[in-house]
C-alpha positions in Angstrom: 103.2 104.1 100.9 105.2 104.2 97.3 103.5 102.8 94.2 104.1 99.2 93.9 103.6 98.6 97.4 100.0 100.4 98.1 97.4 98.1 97.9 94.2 99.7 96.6 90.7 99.4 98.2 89.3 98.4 94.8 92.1 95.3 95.0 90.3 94.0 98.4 87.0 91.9 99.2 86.0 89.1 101.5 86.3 85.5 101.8 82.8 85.1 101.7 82.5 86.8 98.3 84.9 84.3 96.0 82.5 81.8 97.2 79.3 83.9 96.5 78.6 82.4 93.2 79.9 79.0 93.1 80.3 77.8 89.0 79.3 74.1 88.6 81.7 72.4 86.5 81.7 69.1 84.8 85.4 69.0 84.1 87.8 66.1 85.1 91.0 68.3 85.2 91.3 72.2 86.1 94.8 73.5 84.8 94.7 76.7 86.9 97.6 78.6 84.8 99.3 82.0 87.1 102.0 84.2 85.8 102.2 83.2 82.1 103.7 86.9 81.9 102.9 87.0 78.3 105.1 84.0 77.0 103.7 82.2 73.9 105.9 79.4 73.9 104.8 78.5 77.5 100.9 79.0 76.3 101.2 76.6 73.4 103.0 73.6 75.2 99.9 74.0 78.1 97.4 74.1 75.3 99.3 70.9 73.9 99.3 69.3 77.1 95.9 69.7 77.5 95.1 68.2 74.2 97.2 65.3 75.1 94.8 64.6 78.0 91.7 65.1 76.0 93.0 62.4 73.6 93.3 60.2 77.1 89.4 60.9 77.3 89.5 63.6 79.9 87.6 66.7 79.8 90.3 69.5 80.2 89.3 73.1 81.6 92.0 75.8 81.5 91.3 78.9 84.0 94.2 81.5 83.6 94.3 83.0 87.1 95.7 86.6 86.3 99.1 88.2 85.2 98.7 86.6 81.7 100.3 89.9 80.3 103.6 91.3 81.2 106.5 90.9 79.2 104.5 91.1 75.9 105.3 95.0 75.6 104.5 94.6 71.5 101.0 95.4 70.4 100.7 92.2 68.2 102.3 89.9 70.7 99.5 91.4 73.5 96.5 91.2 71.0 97.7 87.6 70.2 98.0 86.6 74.1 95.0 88.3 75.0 92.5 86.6 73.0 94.1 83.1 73.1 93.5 83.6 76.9 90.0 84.8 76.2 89.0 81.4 74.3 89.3 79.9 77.7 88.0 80.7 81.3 90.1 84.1 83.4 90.4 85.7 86.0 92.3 88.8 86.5 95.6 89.7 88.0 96.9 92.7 88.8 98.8 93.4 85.8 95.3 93.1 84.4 93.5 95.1 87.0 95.8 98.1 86.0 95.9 97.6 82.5 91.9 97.9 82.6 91.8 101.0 85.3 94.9 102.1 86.7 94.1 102.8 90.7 96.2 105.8 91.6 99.1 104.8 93.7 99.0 101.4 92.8 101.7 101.4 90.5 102.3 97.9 89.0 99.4 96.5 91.4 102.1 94.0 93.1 101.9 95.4 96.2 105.2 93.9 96.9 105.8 93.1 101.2 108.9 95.2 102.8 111.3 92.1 101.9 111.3 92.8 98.5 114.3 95.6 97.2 113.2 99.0 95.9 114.7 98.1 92.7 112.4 95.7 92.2 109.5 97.4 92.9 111.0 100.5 90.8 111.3 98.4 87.5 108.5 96.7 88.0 106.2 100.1 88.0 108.1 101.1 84.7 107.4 97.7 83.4 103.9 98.8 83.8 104.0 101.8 82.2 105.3 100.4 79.5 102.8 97.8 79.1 99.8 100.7 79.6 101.5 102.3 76.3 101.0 99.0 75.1 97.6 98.3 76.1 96.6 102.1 74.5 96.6 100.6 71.3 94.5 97.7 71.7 91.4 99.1 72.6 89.0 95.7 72.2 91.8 93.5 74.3 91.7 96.0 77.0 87.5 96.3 77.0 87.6 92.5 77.5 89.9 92.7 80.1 87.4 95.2 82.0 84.9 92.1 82.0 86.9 89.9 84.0 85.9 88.5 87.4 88.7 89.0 90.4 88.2 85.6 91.5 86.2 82.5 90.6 84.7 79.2 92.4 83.8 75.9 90.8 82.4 72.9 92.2 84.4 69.6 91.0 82.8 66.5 91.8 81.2 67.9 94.7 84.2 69.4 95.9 84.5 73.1 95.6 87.7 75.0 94.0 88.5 78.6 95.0 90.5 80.2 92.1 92.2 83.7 93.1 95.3 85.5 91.9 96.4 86.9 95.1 94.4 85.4 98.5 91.4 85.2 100.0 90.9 89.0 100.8 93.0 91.2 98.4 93.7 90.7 94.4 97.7 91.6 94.9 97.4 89.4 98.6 100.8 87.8 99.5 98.6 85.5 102.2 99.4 82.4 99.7 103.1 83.3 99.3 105.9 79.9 99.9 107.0 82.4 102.7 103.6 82.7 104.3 102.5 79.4 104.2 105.6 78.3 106.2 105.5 81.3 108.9 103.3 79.0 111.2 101.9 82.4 112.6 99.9 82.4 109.4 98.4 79.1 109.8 95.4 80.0 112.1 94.4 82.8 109.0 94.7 79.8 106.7 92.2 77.5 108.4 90.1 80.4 108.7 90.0 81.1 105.1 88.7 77.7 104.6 86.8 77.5 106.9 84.9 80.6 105.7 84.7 79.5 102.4 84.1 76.3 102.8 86.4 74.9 99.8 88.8 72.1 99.8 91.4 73.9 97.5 92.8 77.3 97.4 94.4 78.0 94.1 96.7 81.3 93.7 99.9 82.9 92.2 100.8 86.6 92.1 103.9 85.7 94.4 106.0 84.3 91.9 107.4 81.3 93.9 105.3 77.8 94.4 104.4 76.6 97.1 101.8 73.0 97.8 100.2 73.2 101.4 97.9 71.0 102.9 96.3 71.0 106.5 93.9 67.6 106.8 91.5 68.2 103.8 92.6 71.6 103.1 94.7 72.0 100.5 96.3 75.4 99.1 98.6 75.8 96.0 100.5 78.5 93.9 102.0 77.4 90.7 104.6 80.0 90.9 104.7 80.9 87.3 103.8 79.4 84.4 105.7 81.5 81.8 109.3 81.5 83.7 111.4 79.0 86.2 110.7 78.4 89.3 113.1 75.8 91.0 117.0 75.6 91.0 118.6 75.3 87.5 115.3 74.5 85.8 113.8 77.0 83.7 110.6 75.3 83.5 107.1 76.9 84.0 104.2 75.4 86.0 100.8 74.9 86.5 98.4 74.0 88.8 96.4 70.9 87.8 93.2 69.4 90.0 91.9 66.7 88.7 89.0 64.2 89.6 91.1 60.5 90.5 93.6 60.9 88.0 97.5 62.2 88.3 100.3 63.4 86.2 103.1 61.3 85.3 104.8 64.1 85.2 104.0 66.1 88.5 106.5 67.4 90.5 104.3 67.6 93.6 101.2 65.5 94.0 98.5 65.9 97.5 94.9 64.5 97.5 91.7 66.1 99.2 88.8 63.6 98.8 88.5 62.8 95.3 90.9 65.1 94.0 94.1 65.3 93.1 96.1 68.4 93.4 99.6 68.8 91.5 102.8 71.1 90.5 103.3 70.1 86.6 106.2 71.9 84.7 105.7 73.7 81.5 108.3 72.4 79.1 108.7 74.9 76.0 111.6 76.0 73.8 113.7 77.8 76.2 116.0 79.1 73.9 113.4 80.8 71.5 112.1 81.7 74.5 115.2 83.8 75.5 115.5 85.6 72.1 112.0 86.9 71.9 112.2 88.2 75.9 115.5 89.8 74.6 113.6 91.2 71.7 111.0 92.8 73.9 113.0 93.9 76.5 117.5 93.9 75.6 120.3 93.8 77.8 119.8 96.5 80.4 116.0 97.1 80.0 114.4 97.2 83.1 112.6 93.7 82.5 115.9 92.2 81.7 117.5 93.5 84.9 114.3 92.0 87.0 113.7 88.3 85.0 116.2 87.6 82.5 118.7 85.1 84.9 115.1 84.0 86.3 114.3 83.0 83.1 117.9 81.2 82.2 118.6 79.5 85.0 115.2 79.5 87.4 115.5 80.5 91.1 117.2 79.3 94.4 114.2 76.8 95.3 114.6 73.5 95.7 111.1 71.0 95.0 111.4 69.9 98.5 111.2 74.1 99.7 107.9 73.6 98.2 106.0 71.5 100.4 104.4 72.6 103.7 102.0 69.9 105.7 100.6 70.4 109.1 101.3 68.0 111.3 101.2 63.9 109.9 99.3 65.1 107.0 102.5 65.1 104.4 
């Protein structure tokens, strides 16, 4: 199998081990951030965000769930993401998986599914290499890195959160994927997940697109990216925020599972400046560019509503 698309043993583990050590944790809201992709704009406005709920009295947690780094192919600009990620709670993705050990064949640790064009998965392991030359040259970023857990699990009011970048058995897992979650062929995996685990929420990313699913109880949901669009015309980010009672004014997708409360919340930053440091990192033509930059203008081809899968009357 071509790099990019092999999935490494060391990327796998069980169910049953993201649930080994269960964290307890006194927070009232969990912003579970995926795919930042190394955009500082997008990191400030979530670190303002949460500040504007602490000021409402809530005790704000941020847990980056992996693929922090990407398009910060700059030494400063990686040092500067790395340890403002480091001053809260992380888990690794497989950008960072690589960037700590490279697994032979790996290539960019996506493993991308068969639906996804060569070209992609071409650029995508040159983006890598890239960001390894990168990476070189911050020794005490990349040693931090190596400490990172693959997956986490909190207990919220009783309740317990898994937090993974990929799914419940592999780092680089498509399992949470908008496209999985709707192929009701899938589902009976799904319910098993949980049901090994025992949690009430799933959170992931690594796919790229969002996705909000809920079965009874069960609740599953992938923020997409936080650091580039995700819906139609929007060039947004988003988040993942759980929270004990409260919601969002601003959430874009909103389900409940006991006493939380589990929501798609955009990421509003500067666009615009946005734009001109991507294009500083990576011009017109540059292998990032051909990959994100009309993701990053104008979003993707989803639509909120795409975003939604509940079983049976549970929507």
């Amino acid at each position: 199998m071509s790099a990019g698309r092999h999935c490494p043993l060391a990327y796998r583990y069980r169910p049953e081990q993201v649930v080994a050590a269960v964290e307890p944790c006194d927070a009232d809201v969990l912003y579970v951030i995926g795919g930042l992709y190394g955009n500082p704009l997008a990191l400030e406005t979530i670190e303002a965000m949460a500040e504007a709920e602490r000021a409402e009295g809530r005790r704000v947690e941020l847990i980056f769930n992996g693929d922090f780094h990407w398009f910060d192919a700059e030494w400063r600009a990686f040092q500067a993401i790395n340890d403002r990620v480091m001053r809260h709670t992380a888990v690794l993705g497989n950008v960072e998986f690589e960037l700590a050990d490279a697994h032979p064949g790996a290539g960019c640790g996506c493993a991308y599914p068969d639906h996804v064009d060569d070209g992609v998965v071409e650029r995508s392991n040159r983006i890598m290499a890239r960001l390894r030359e990168v990476a070189a040259g911050c020794p005490e970023q990349v040693a931090e890195l190596r400490k990172l857990p693959r997956y986490r699990c909190f207990e919220l009011a009783g309740q317990r959160v898994a937090i993974v970048h990929g799914d419940p058995e592999s780092l680089a897992g498509w399992g949470l994927s908008l496209e999985a979650l709707r192929d009701h062929g899938h589902h009976a995996t799904l319910l098993h997940w949980f049901e090994q685990m025992g949690v009430s929420v799933i959170a992931g990313t690594h796919t790229c697109l969002p996705a909000l699913w809920r079965a009874d109880e069960r609740v599953i949901i992938n923020n997409g990216s936080a650091g580039m669009g995700n819906l139609r015309d929007d060039s947004r980010g988003l988040i993942s925020r759980i929270a004990v009672g409260s919601s969002h004014p601003d959430a874009l997708l909103s389900s409940r599972t006991g006493v939380l409360t589990v929501e798609l919340l955009p990421v509003v930053f500067d666009i615009e400046a946005w734009r001109v440091l991507f294009s500083h990192w990576w011009p017109a033509g540059s292998d990032a560019a051909l990959s994100y930059a009309e993701r990053i203008r104008s979003g993707t081809r989803l639509d909120i509503d795409q975003m939604h899968i509940a079983l049976g009357a549970c929507r």
